[in-house]
C-alpha positions as a printed Julia matrix, in Angstrom:
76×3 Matrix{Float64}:
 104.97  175.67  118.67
 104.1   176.73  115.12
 104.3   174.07  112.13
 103.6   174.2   108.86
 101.56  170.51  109.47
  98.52  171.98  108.42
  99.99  173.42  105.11
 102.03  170.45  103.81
  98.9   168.37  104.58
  96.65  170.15  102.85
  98.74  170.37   99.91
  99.13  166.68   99.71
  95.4   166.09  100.39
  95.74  164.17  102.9
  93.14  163.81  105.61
  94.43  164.23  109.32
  93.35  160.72  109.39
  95.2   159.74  106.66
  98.35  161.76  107.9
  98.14  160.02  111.24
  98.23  156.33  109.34
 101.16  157.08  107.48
 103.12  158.34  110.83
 102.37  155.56  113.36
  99.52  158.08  115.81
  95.63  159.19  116.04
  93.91  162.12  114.76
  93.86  163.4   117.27
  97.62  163.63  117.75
  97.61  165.71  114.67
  94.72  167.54  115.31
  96.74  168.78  118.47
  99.92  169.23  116.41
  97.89  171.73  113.47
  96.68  173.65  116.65
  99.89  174.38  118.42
  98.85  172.45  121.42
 101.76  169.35  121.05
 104.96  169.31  120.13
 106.09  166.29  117.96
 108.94  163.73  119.12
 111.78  164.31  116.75
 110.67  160.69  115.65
 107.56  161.86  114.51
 108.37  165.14  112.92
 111.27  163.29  110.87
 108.2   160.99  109.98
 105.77  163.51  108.92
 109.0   165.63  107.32
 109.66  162.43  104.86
 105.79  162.12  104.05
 106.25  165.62  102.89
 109.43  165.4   101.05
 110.95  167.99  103.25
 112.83  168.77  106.43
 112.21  168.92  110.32
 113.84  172.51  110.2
 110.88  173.04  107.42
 108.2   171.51  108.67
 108.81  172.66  112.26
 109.28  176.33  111.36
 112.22  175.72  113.67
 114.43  178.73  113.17
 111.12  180.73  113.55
 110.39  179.42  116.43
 113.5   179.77  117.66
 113.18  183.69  117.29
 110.32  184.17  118.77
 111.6   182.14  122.11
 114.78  184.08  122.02
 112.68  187.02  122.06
 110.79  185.81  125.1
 113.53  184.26  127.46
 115.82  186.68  125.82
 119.16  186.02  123.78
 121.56  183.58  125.74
């Protein structure tokens, strides 16, 4: 799942380490989120989302994503 974690973060200048503090989980949580690997809880990316001043829809590239699966599994 694509998010703009990386982004935000970096334009905050935050560490990942610093990130993870501020939302409750370990680097390495983030570390997996910036790579696509993990999907957040909704918990966590409405976390992350207020440490960025933004939304889940935002932060998640949600209707992106959405796209792209509807282009895999195809339209329902």
């Amino acid at each position: 799942m694509k998010t703009r974690v990386r982004e935000l973060r970096n334009l905050a200048n935050l560490t990942q380490q610093q990130l993870a503090d501020l939302v409750h989980v370990s680097s390495r949580t983030i570390i997996s989120i910036e790579k696509g690997q993990y999907r957040p809880s909704l918990m966590l990316a409405y976390r992350m989302a207020e440490v960025f001043g933004t939304t889940v829809e935002n932060l998640c590239c949600l209707k992106e994503n959405k796209e792209l699966e509807d282009q895999q599994y195809g339209d329902l």
